[in-house]
N, C-alpha and C positions, 0 to 999 in steps of 0.2 A: 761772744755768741757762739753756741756750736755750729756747725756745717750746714746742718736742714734749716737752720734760721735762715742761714745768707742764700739756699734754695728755695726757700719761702717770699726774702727779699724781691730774688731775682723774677717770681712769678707775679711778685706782686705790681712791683714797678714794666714787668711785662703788659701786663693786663692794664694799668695805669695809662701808657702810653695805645695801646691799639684799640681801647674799648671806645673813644668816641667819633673813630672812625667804622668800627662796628652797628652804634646807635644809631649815626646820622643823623640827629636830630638835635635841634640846640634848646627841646624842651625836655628831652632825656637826658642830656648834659647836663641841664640845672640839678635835675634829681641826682645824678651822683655827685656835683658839687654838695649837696643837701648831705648827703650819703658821706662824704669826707667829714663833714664837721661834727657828723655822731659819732664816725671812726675815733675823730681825736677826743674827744669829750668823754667815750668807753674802754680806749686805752689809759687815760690817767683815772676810770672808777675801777677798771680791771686790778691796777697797781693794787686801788686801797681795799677792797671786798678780794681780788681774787689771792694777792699774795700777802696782806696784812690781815687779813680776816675781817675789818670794819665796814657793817653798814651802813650806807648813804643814800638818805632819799633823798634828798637835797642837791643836789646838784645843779639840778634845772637854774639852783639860783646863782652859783657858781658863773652861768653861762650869762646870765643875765645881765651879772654884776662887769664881766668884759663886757657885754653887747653897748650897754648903755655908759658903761665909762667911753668908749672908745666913741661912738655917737654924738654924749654930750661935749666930748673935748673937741672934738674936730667942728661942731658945728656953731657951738656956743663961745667957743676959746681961741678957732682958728688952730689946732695943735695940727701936725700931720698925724698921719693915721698909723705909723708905725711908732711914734714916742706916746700917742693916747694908748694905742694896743698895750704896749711896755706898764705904763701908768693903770691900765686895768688888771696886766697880769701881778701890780706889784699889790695893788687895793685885794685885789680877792685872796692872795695869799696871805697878805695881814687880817682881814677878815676871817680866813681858814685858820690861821694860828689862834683869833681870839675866843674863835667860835669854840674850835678845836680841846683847849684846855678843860674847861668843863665836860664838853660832851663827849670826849674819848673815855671819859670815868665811867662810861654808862657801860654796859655790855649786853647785844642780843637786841630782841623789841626794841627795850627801852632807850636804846642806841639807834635805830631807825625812826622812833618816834619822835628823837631830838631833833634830828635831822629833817625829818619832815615839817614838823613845828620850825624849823627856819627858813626852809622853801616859799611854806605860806608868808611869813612877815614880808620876805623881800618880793613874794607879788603883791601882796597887801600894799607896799612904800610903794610900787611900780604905778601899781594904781592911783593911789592915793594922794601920792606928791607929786599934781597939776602940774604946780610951778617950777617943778625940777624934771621932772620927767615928762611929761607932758601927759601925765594920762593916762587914760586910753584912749586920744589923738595919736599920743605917741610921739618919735623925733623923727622930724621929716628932712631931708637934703644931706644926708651922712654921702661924703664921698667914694669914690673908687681906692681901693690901695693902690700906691705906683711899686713898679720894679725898677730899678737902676735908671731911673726919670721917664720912666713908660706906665701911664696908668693903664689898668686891667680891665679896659672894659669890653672886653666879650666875652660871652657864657667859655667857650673854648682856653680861652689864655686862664680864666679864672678858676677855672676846670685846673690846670694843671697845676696852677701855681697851691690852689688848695690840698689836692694830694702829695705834693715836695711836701709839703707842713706835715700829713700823716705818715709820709717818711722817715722823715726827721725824728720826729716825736717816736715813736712806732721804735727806730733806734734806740734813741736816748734811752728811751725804758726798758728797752734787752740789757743797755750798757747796767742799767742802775740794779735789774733782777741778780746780774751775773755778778756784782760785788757783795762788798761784805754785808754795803746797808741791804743789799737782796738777799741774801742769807738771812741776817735778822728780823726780817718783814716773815719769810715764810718757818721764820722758826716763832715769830710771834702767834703767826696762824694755827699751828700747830698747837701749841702750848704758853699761853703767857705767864705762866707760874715756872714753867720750864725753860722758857727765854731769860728771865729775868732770872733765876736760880744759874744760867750758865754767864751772865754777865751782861745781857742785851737792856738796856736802857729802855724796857716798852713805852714807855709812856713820851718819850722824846722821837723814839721811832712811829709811833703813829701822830703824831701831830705834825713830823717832816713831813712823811707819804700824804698826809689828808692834805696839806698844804700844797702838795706837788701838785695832786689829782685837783685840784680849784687851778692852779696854774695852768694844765690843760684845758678845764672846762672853760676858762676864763678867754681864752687863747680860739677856744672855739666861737665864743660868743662873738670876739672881734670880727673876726672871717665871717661870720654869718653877716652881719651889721654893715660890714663893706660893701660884701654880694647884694644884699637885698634894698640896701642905700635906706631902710627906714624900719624901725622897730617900735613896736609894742607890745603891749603886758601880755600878748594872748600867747605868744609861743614861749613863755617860760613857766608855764603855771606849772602846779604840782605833778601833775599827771605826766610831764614831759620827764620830771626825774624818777617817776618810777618805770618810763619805756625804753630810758637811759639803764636800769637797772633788769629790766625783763633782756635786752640787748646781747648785755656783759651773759645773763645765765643761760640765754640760748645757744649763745656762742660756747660758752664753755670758762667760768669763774679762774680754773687753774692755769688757765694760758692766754699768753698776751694775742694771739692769733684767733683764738676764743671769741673775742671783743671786736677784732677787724670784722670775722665771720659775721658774727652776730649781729653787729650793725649795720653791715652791708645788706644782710636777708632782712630784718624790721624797714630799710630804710627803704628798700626798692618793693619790699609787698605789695604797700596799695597801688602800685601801678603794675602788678601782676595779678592781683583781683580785679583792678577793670578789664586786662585781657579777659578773665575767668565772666566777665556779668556780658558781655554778649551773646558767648555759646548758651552759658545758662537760660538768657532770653529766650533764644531761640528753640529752647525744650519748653519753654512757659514757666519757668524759675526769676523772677524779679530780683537782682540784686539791687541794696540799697547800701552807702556807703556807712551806713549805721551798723550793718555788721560785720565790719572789718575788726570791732574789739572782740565781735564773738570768735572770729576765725585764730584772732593772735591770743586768745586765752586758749584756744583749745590747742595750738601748735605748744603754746609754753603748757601745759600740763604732758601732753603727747612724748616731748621734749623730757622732762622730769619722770614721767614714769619709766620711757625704754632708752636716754639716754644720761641719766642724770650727772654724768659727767660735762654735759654739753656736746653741741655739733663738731668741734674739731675734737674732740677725745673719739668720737665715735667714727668720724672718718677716718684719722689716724689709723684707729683699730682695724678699719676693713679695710685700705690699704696695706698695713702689716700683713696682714690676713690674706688678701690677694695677693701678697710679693711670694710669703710663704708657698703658696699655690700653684704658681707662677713656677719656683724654683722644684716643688716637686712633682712638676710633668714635664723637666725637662731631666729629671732625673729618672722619668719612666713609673715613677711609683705616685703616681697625685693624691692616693687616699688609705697610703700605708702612713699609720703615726710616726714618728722620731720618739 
C-alpha cells in the first residue's frame, strides 16, 4: 500500500472509533452498523467493476446466499455462527465460479443482463422454497455472533466488531490491488485483447476477482443475519444490487476508497432526508419517503455529469488543488501559475 492509504486507514479507523460517541444514539449506531455491511459488499463489487472492468448486478444475491446459509445452519443444523459464516462464504464462492464460467464470456449489457437474470432466480428460490427458506416468513431466531466466548449483543459492541470486518477486508483488497493478480485485473480493464496479448490469463482472472467480490458480499450477508437475528426475501431483491452498484459509481469505480465513500453517503441518506422533511414542513413542502429514489437518481446523474470520476477522485482533486494554494500564499504569489 502507499503512504496516503495507511493515512486514509488511520482516519478511517479514527472516525470508526469516536463516531458513536459522537451519534449517542444506539438507533444511529444501527444505521452505521447497516452502513459497514454495504462498506463490505462494495469494496469486493469495486474489486470486480472498478479494477477488472465486470458488471454485476447481482450481487444482492451474493448477500443473500451468506445471509441465509449462515441463518439456515445455525438455526436448523445447530452449526455456530462462525463455521455456518465460513460454509456461506465457501457456497457463494462455488456458486460465483459456476455462475462465473459462462457469464464472464458476455461483455458490456449483455454482462449485466446475466447478472441481473441471476439476482432474480435467487430471490425467486428465496421466495418460493417455503420449506427451505421459509418464505416470506422468513428464518426467525438466527443468533448473536460470539467473540472470544462473548456474544455481541449490543448495537455498540456489534458496531465495532462490524467495522474490524471492513478493515480487514478494506486491507486485504489494497494487499490484492498492489500485486501482480492487481496488475492484471487493471490491465484487463483496460484492454482484454491487450491483457491477454501480454500474457494475463483473462478469462481465470475474472472469474478469481468475481468469486472474491461473492466472498465479500457473502461475508456481508452473514453479519447482516447475525445483527438483525432474522431474514427474509425483501432485503435482497434486485433493486438492492443495483444500489450496491449506484454506491460503488458514486463513490468513484477506480478506487477502493470510492466504495467506502460511496457507501457510506447512500447508506446514511435517508436518515439525512428525514432531517431535511421537517424544515421543508415547516415552509409547506411535504416530504414523502417515496422520494428518496427521486433525490438518489438526481445525486447519481449530478454525480456523472460534473464528477464522473466519482466523489473521492473529485475530493482528491480539490484537496491537491487546495494544498497547491495553500503552498503558493505562503510563497507570496497565491495566483501566479508555475
Amino acid at each position: 500500500m502507499h503512504a496516503k492509504d495507511y493515512i486514509g486507514f488511520s482516519i478511517l479507523i479514527g472516525m470508526v472509533l469516536v463516531m458513536p460517541h459522537l451519534v449517542g444514539n444506539d438507533y444511529y449506531v444501527g444505521v452505521l452498523v447497516f452502513a459497514a455491511f454495504n462498506c463490505l459488499a462494495c469494496i469486493g463489487l469495486c474489486l470486480l467493476m472498478g479494477y477488472a472492468g465486470q458488471i454485476s448486478l447481482g450481487h444482492g444475491a451474493f448477500i443473500a446466499i451468506g445471509a441465509y446459509a449462515s441463518g439456515l445452519l445455525t438455526t436448523k443444523m445447530g452449526w455456530s455462527p462462525w463455521t455456518a459464516m465460513a460454509a456461506g462464504a465457501f457456497l457463494a464462492m462455488a456458486i460465483a465460479f459456476i455462475v462465473g464460467i459462462p457469464t464472464l464470456r458476455l461483455k458490456g449489457h449483455y454482462l449485466a443482463m446475466a447478472t441481473l437474470g441471476f439476482a432474480s432466480i435467487v430471490h425467486i428460490v428465496a421466495v418460493a422454497a417455503v420449506d427451505l427458506t421459509g418464505g416470506p416468513a422468513g428464518v426467525l431466531g438466527i443468533p448473536r455472533i460470539g467473540l472470544f466466548g462473548f456474544s455481541l449483543d449490543s448495537d455498540i459492541q456489534y458496531y465495532y466488531f462490524a467495522w474490524t470486518a471492513v478493515v480487514i477486508g478494506l486491507y486485504l483488497a489494497f494487499n490484492i490491488i498492489d500485486s501482480r493478480i492487481g496488475r492484471g485485473l487493471r490491465a484487463i480493464h483496460g484492454s482484454e485483447d491487450a491483457a491477454s496479448a501480454a500474457g494475463v490469463n483473462t478469462s481465470v482472472y475474472k472469474i478469481q476477482v468475481f468469486a472474491l467480490s461473492a466472498v465479500y458480499a457473502s461475508v456481508s450477508g452473514s453479519l447482516y443475519a447475525y445483527y438483525v437475528n432474522y431474514i427474509d426475501p425483501g432485503p435482497f431483491d434486485v433493486m438492492h444490487s443495483i444500489l450496491l452498484v449506484t454506491m460503488v459509481a458514486v463513490g468513484g469505480l477506480r478506487h477502493l476508497w470510492g466504495a467506502v465513500i460511496g457507501a457510506l453517503l447512500l447508506s446514511l441518506l435517508p436518515e439525512m432526508l428525514s432531517f431535511a422533511a421537517a424544515p421543508l414542513q415547516a415552509i409547506g413542502i411535504e416530504y414523502k419517503p417515496d422520494y428518496d429514489i427521486i433525490v438518489y437518481g438526481t445525486i447519481l446523474l449530478l454525480i456523472m455529469l460534473f464528477l464522473p470520476e466519482g466523489l473521492f477522485a473529485g475530493l482528491a482533486a480539490g484537496c491537491k488543488s487546495a494544498w497547491n494554494l495553500f503552498k503558493k500564499i505562503l510563497k507570496g504569489r497565491p495566483f501566479v501559475r508555475e
